[in-house]
N, C-alpha and C positions, 0 to 999 in steps of 0.2 A: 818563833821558830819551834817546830815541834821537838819531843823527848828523840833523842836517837835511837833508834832500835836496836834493842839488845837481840843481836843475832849468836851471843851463845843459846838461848832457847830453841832456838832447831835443833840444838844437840841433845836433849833434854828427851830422854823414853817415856814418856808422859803421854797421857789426854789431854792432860792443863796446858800442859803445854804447848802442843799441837795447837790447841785452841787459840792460845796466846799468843802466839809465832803467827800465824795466821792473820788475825788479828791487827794486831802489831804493824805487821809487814804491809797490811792494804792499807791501812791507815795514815801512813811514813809516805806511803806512793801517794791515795787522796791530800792529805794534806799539804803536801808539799806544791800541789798545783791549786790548791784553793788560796794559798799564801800570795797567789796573783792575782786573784780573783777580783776582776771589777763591778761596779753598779751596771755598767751596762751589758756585760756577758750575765751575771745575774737574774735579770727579769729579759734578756731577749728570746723573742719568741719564733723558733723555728716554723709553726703556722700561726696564724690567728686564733684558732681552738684552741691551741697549748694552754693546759690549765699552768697555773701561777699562784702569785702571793698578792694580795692585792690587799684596800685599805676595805675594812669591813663593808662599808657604805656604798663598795663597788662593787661589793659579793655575786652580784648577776646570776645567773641560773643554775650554781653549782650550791651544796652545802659546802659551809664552812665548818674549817678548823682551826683553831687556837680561838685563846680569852683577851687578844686587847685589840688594839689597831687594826693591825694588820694579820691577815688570814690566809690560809691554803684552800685554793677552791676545790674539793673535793669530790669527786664524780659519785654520780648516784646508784650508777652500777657497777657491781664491784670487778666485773673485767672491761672496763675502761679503757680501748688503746689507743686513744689519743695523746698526740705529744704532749710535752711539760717539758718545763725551764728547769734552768738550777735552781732557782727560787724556790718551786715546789718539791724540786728533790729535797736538795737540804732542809726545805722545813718537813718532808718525809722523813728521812735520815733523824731529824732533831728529834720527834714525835716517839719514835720508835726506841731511840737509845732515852730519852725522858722516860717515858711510862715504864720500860723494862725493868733500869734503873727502879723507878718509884718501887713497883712492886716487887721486887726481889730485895735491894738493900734500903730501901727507903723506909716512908712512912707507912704506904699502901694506901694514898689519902686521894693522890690526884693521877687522872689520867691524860689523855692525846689530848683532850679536849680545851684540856688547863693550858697548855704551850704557851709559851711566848712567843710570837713569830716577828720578823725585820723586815723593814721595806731597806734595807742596806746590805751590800756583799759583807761590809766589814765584821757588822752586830750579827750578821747570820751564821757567820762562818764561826767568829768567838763563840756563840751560842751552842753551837754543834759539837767544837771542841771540847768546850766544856764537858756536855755528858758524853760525849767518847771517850774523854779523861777517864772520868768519874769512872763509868763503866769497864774501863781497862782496871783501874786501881782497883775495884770491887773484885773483879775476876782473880786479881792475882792475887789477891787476900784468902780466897777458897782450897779448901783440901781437894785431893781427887776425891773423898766417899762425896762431898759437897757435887761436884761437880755432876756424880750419878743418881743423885737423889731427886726423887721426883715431889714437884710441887714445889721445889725452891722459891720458880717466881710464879706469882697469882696473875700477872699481867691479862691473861685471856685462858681461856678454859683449855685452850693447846696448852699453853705454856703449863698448867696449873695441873694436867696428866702426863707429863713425859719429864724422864729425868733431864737435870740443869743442862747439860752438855748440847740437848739437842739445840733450847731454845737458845743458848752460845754459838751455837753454828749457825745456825738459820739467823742471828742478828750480823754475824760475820759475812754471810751471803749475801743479804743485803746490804751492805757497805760495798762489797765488792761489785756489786750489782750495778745500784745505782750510782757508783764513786765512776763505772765504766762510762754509765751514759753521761754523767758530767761531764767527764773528762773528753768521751765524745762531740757534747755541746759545744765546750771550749774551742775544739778545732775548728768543728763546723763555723764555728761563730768570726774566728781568724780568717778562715778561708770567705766568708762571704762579705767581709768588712773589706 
């Protein structure tokens, strides 16, 4: 069961905050519906193109990402719009709050590439938890000058020229983002079951 959200920080005149409330708030709403989250809503695929998570050795015509078994196929071009599973979200999701993570409070050693990815809803979702944990706790550790200082995180050469704040909002977009089409898939996937 996820931490409850602390909803005094909406009341907080802050950026950290703001940041944090926000945050928080998607987080509380995604989690809470991955907390159901099956094997088979996981990997189902609303086309047959739908990129996925797949076991290395099935890699098929996309690059991969992550370092063990199991991999996110990863399209070669970078505006991509074909569908994807929860599978490829959350190992998106997982990828994004790891390497962040890495390079802002970590070691700055490993990147997307290192992941560990799940052929399981259970291990994917713990996994994800995990550094969205990690990543909330980091954040609330920071001052506001922290928050406006640029080059916090090195993750990518964006990150590594714009103060912290942005690359905190743009990781919070993303959650929101893809937490939606999840959340979408799940219906979808009710409704056609």
């Amino acid at each position: 069961m996820p931490e409850p959200f602390d909803w005094e920080i909406l009341h907080r005149p802050s950026a950290l905050a703001m940041v944090r409330g926000q945050l928080g708030f998607s987080w509380m709403v995604l989690s809470g519906r991955l907390a159901q989250l099956t094997d088979e809503q996981y990997f189902w695929q609303p086309s047959r193109e739908a990129l996925t998570v797949v076991r290395r050795r099935d890699g098929s015509r996309f690059r991969l990402l992550g370092s063990g078994e199991w991999v996110a196929q990863w399209p070669n071009e970078p505006d991509h719009r074909g569908p994807r599973t929860i599978a490829w979200l959350i190992a998106h999701l997982t990828e994004m709050f790891f390497e962040r993570w890495e390079w802002t409070f970590g070691e700055s050693r490993q990147g997307r590439a290192d992941i560990t990815l799940h052929g399981n809803a259970r291990d994917a979702v713990a996994w994800l938890t995990h550094w969205v944990d990690a990543w909330q706790e980091s954040i609330a550790g920071l001052s506001e000058e922290q928050l406006m200082t640029v080059g916090l995180s090195q993750a990518t050469e964006l990150d590594a020229s714009e103060p912290f704040g942005h690359v905190a909002l743009r990781l919070n977009r993303e959650l929101i983002h893809h937490g939606s089409e999840i959340m979408t898939l799940q219906d979808l996937y009710a409704t056609a079951a």
